[in-house]
C-alpha positions in Angstrom: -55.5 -11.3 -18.8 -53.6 -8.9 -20.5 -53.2 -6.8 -17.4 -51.8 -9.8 -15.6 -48.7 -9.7 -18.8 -48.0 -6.5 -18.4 -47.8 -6.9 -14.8 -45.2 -9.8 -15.1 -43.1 -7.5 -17.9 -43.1 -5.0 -15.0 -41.5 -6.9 -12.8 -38.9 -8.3 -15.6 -37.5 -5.4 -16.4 -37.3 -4.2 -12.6 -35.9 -7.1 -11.9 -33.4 -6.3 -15.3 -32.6 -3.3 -13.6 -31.7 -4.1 -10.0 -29.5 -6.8 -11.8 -27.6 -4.1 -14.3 -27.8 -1.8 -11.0 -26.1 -4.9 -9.4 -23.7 -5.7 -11.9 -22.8 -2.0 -12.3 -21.8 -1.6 -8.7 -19.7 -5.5 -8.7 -17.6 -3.4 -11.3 -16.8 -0.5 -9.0 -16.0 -2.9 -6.2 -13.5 -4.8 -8.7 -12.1 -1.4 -9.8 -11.6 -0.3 -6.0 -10.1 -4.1 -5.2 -7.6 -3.5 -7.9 -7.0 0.1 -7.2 -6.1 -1.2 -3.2 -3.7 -4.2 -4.5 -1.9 -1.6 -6.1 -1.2 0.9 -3.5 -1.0 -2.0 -1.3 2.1 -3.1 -3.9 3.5 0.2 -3.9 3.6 0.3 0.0 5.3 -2.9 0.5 7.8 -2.1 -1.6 8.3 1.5 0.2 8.4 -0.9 3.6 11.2 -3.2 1.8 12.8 -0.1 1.2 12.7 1.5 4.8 13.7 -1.6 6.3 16.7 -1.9 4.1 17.5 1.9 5.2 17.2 1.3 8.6 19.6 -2.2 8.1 22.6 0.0 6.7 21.9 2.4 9.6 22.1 0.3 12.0 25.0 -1.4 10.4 27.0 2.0 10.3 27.4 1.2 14.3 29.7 -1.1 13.2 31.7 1.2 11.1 35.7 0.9 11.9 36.9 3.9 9.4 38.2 1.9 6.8 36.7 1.4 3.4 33.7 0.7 3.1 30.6 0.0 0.5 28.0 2.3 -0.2 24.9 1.7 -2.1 23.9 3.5 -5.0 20.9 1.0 -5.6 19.8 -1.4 -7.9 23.1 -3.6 -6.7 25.9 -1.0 -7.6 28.4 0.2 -5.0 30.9 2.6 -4.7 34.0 2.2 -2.0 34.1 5.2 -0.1 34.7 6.3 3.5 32.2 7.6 6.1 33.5 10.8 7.7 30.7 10.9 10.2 29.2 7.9 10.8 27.0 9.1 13.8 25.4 11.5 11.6 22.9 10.8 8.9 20.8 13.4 6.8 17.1 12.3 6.8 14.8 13.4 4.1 12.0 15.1 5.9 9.9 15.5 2.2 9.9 18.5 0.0 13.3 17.8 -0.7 14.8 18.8 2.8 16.8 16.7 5.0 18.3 17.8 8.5 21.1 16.1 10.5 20.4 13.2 13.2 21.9 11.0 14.9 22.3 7.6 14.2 19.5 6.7 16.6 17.6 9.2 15.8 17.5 8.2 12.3 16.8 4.5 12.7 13.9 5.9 14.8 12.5 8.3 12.7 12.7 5.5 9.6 10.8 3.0 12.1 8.0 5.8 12.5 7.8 5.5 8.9 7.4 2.0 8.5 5.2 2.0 11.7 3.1 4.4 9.6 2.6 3.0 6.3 2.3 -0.7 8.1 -0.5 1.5 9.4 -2.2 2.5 6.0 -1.8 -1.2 5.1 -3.4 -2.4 7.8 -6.3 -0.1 6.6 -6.5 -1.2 3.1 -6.3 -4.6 4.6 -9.6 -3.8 6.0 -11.0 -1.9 3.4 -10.3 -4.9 0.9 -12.1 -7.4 3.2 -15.2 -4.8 3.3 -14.8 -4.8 -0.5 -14.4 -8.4 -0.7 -17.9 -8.9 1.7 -20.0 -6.9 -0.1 -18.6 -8.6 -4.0 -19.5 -12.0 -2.3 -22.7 -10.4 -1.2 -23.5 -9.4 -4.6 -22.8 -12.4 -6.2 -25.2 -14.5 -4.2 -27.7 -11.7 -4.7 -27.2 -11.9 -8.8 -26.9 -15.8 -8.7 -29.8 -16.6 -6.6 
C-alpha cells in the first residue's frame, strides 16, 4: 500500500515540475513578445520617419527658388532657400553622407523602408510563432 503512495507522490511532483518547467518557459515567451512589440514600435516609427523624408524629397521637385520652409523637427521651421535642390546629402551610417540626386535619394530612402518593412514582416512572424506556442502552453497547463 504504501508503495502505491509513494508512487502517486512521484508522479505529483513530476507533474509539479513539468508545470513550473511550463510556466517557466510561458515567461520567456511573454518576455520575447514584449521585447518584439518594442522593436516592432521603434521600427514603425523609423518607417514614419523615412516616409516623411522621402515626402519632402519628393516635394523639392516642386521647388521654384523662392523661400521656402525647412524642417528642423518636432514642428519647428526655419525659412531658408535651397541652393541645390537636385542634390541631397544621404546619411550612409557612421556619420557619412555623400551627394545624390534627387532620385537617387528618394530611392535609396525607399530601400530603407523596403528593408525595415522587411524586418517587420519577420517579427510579424516571429510573434505569431510566439503567440502559437503561449496558446499551446496554456492549454497544456490548463488541461
Amino acid at each position: 500500500m504504501k508503495s502505491l503512495i509513494q508512487k502517486g507522490d512521484m508522479m505529483t511532483d513530476e507533474k509539479q515540475k513539468e508545470m513550473q518547467k511550463k510556466m517557466i518557459e510561458m515567461k520567456m515567451i511573454e518576455n520575447g513578445l514584449n521585447a518584439l512589440r518594442q522593436k516592432e514600435g521603434e521600427l514603425l516609427g523609423v518607417v514614419e520617419d523615412l516616409n516623411r523624408t522621402k515626402e519632402a524629397i519628393e516635394a523639392m521637385e516642386k521647388y521654384d527658388g523662392d523661400g521656402t520652409m525647412i524642417p528642423l523637427g518636432s514642428g519647428n521651421f526655419v525659412m531658408g532657400k535651397i541652393d541645390e535642390p537636385d542634390k541631397v546629402l544621404v546619411g550612409i551610417g557612421a556619420g557619412i553622407a555623400v551627394t545624390k540626386s534627387r532620385k537617387e535619394a528618394i530611392d535609396h530612402v525607399q530601400e530603407r523602408i523596403t528593408d525595415i518593412e522587411n524586418s517587420l514582416k519577420t517579427i510579424s512572424d516571429q510573434n505569431n510563432q510566439m503567440v502559437n506556442q503561449m496558446i499551446k502552453l496554456r492549454e497544456e497547463v490548463q488541461g
